[in-house]
Backbone bond lengths (Angstrom), bond angles and torsions (degrees), N, CA, C in turn:
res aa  C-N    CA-C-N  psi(-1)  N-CA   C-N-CA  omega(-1)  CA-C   N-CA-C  phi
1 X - - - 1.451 - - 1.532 107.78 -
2 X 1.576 102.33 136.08 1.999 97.57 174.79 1.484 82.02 -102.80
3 X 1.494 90.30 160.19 1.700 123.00 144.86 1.407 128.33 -110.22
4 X 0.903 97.88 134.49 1.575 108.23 -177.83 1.387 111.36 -91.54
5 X 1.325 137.07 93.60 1.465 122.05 178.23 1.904 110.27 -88.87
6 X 1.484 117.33 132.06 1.212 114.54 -168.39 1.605 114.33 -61.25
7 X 0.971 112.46 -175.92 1.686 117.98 176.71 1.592 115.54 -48.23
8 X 1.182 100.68 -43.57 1.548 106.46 -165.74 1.385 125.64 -111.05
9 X 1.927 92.49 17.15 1.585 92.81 -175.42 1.963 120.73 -129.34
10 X 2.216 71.56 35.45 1.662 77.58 -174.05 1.535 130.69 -65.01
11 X 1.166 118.62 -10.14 1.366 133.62 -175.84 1.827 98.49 -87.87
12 X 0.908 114.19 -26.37 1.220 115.84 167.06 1.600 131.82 -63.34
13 X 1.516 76.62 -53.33 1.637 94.17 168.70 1.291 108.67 -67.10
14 X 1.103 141.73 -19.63 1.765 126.25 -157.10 1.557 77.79 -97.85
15 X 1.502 134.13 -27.37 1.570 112.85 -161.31 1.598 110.31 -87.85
16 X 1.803 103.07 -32.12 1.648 106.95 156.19 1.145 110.79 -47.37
17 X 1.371 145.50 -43.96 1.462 150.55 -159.86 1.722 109.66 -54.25
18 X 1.024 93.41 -80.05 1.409 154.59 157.41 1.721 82.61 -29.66
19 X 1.256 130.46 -91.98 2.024 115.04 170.98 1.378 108.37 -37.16
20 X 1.600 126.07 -67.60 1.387 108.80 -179.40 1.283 142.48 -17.62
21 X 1.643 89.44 -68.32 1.273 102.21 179.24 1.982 121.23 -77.43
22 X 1.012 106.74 -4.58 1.699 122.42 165.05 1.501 105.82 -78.95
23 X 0.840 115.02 -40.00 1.309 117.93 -154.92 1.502 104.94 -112.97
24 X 1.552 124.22 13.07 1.528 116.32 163.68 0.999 137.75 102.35
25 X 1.768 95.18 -26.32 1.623 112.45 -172.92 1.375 104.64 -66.12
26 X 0.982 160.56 24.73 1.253 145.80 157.22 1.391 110.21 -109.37
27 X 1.416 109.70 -13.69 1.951 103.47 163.89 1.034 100.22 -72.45
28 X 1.605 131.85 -31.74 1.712 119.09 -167.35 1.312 116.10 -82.61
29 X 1.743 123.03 -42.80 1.401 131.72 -149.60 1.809 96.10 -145.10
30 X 1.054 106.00 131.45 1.413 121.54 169.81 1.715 117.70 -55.32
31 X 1.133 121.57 83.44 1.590 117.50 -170.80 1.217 110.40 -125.97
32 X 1.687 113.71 148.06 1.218 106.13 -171.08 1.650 81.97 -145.27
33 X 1.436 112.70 137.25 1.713 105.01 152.94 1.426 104.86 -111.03
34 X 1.416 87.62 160.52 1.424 108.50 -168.13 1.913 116.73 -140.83
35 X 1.676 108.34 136.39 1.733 89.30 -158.96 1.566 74.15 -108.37
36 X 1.710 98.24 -179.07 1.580 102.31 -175.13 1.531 119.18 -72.42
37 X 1.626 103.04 -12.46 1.292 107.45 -172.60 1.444 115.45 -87.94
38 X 1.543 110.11 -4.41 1.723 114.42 164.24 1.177 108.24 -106.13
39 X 1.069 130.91 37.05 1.429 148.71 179.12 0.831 136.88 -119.55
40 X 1.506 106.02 -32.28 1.346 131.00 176.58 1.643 103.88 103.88
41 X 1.209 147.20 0.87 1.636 148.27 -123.92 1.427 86.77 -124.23
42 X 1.591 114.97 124.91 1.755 129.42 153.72 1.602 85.52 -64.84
43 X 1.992 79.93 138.80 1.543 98.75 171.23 1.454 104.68 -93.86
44 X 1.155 101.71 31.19 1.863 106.60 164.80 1.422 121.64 -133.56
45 X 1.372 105.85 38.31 1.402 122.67 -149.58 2.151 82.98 -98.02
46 X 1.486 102.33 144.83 1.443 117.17 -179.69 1.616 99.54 -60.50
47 X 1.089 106.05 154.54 1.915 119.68 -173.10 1.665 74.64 -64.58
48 X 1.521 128.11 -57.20 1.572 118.63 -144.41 1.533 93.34 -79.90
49 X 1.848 138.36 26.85 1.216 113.15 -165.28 1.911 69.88 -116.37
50 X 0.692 123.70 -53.85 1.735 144.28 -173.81 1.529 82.10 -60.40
51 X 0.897 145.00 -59.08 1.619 119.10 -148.10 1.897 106.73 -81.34
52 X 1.542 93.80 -20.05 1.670 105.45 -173.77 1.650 105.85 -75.12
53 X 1.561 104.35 -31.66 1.484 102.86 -167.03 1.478 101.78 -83.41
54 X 1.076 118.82 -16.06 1.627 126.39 179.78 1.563 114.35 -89.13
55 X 1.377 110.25 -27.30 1.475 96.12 155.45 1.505 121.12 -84.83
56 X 1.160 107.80 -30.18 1.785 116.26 -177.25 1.723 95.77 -56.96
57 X 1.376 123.44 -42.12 1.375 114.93 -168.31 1.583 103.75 -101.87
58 X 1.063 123.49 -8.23 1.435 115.86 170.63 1.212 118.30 88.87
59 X 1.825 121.00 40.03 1.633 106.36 -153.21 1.731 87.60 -128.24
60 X 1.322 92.19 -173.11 1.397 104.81 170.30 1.294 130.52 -127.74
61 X 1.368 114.63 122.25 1.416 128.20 -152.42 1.587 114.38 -98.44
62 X 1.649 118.06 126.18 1.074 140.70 -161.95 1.925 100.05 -94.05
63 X 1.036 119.35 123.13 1.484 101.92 -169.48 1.263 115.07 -150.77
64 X 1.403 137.85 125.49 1.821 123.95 179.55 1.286 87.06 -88.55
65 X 1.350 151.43 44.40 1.709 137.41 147.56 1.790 91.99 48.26
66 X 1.616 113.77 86.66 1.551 120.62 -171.55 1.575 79.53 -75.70
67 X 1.075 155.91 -49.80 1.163 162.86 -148.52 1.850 132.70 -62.58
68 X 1.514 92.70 -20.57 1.294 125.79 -170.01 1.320 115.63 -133.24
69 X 1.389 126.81 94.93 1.587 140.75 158.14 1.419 108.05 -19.65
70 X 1.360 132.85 125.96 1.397 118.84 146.99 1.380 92.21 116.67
71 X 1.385 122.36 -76.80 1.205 132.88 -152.23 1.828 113.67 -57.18
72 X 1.788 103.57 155.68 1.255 97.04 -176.56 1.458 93.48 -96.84
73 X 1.817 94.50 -157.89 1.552 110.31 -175.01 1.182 117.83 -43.19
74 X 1.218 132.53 -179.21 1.541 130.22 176.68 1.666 98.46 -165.99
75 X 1.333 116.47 118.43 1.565 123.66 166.44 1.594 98.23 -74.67
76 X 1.408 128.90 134.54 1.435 112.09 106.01 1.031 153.79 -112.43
77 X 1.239 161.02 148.04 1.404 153.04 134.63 1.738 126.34 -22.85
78 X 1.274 103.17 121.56 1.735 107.36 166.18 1.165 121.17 -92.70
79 X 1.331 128.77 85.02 1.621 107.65 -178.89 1.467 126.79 -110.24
């Protein structure tokens, strides 16, 4: 499984990482995160350019919803 961590939640991602790999999950489940900038992905890329490439690749996307005041993180699933 990839993760997609959004533009602005790379510090986040390195501390999810960083649990994973403490915590084992990568002996159990194949995981990889991934930021946009090892991806190749402008961190000014349209929500619908990021949400297409995450279903096209099948991953799961790490996201503070740039779109929405207030709100915290938000996982989704591509399936």
């Amino acid at each position: 499984m990839i993760i997609l961590a959004d533009y602005n939640l790379n510090r986040q991602a390195m501390l999810l990482s960083g649990s994973l790999i403490a915590g084992g999950w990568l002996d159990v489940a194949p995981i990889r995160l991934v930021t946009f900038r090892e991806i190749g992905l402008p961190s000014d890329s349209s929500d619908r350019v990021v949400w297409r490439l995450v279903q096209t690749n099948r991953m799961l996307l790490i996201t503070a919803n740039r779109n929405a005041k207030g709100e915290g993180v938000k996982i989704r699933w591509s399936s």
